[in-house]
Backbone bond lengths (Angstrom), bond angles and torsions (degrees), N, CA, C in turn:
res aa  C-N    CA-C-N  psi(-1)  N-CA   C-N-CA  omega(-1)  CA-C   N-CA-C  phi
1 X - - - 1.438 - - 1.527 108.05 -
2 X 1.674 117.50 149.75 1.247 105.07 -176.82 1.408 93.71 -113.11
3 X 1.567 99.52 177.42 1.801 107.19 172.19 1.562 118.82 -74.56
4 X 1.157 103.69 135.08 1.842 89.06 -178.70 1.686 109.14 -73.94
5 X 1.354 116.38 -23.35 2.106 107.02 177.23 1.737 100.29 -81.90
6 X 1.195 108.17 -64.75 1.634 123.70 -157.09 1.803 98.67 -77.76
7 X 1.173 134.36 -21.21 1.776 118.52 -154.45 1.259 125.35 45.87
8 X 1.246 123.97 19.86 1.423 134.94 162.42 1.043 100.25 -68.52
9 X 1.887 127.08 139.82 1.222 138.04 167.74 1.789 106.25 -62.88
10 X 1.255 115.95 155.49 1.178 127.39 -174.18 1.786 104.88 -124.31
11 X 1.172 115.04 125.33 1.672 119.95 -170.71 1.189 95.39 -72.51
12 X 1.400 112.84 169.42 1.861 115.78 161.42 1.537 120.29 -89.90
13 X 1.369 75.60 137.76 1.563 89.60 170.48 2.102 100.38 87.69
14 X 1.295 111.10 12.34 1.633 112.27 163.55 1.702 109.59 -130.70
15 X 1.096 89.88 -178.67 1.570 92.07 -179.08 1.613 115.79 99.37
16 X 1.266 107.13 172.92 1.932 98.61 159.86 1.351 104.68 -133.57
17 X 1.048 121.34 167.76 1.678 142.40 178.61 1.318 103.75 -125.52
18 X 1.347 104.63 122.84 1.993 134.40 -174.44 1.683 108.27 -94.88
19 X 1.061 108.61 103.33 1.926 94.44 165.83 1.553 119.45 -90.06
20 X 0.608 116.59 109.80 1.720 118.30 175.82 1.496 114.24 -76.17
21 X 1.616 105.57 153.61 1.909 86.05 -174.31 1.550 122.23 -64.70
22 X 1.445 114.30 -18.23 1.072 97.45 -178.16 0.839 110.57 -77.87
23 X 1.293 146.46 -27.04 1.722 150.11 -173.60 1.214 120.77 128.77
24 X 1.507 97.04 9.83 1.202 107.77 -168.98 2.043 103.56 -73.99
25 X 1.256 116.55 149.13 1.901 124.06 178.66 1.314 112.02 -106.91
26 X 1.361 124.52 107.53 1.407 116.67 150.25 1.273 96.28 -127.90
27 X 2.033 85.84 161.64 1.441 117.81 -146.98 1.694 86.07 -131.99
28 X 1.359 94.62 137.43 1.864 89.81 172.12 1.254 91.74 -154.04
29 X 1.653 102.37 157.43 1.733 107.78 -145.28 2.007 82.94 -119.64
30 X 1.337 94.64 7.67 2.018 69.12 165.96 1.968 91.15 177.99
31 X 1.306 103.09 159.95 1.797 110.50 -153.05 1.747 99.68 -73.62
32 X 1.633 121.82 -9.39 0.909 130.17 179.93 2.120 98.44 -75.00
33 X 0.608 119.50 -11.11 2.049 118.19 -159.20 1.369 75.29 -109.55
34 X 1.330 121.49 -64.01 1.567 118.33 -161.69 1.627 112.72 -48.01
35 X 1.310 105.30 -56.71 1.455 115.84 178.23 1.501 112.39 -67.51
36 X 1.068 119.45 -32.73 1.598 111.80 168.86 1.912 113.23 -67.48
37 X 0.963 104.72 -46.28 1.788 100.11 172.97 1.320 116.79 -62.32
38 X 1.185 101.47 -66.27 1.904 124.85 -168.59 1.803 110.06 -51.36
39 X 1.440 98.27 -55.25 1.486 108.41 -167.99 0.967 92.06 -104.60
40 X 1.310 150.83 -68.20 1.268 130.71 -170.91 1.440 136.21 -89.87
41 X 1.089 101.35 18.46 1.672 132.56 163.34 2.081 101.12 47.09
42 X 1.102 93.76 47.51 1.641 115.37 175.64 1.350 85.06 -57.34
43 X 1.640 99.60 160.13 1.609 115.60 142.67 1.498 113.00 -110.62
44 X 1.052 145.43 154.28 1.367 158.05 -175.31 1.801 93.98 -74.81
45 X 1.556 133.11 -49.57 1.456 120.68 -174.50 1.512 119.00 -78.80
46 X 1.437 113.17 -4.58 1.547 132.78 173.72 1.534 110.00 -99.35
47 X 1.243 123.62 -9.87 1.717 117.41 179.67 1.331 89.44 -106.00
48 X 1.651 123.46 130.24 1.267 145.15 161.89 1.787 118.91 -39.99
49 X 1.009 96.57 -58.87 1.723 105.96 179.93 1.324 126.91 -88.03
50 X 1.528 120.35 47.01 1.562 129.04 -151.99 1.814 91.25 -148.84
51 X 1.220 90.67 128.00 1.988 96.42 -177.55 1.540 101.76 -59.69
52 X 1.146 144.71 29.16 1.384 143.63 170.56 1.132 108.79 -140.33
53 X 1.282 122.65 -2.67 1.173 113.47 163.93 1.894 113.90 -102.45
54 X 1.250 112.45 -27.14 1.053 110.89 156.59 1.415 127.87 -75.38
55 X 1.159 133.56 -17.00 1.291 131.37 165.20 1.308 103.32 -65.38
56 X 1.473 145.48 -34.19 1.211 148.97 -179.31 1.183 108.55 -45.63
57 X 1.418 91.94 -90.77 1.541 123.34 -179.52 2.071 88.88 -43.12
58 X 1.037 149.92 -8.33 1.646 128.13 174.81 1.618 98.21 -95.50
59 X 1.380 116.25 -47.09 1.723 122.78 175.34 1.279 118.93 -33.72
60 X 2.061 112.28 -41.23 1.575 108.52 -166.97 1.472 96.47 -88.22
61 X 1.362 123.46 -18.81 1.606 119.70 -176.55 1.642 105.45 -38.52
């Protein structure tokens, strides 16, 4: 499973799983990803150290 902020793989049996009302699932592999989305309403292509944000930043090269 991957992380839904960071795309870091997530081992089994760690991590947490998020239900949203719509039904929507995210999964975040540590309380630092959680709190950056959830509470601080981050985006994953605006945080520097997040596999989507580096894939970005390699695309405009």
């Amino acid at each position: 499973m991957k992380c839904t902020f960071c795309g870091g793989k997530i081992a089994d049996g760690t991590g947490k799983l998020v239900v949203e009302k719509t039904g929507k699932l995210l999964s975040f592999c540590s309380s630092k990803c959680e709190k950056n989305m959830l509470k601080l309403k981050r985006k994953p292509l605006t945080t520097a150290w997040t596999a989507a944000a580096k894939a970005a930043r390699k695309e405009r090269k």
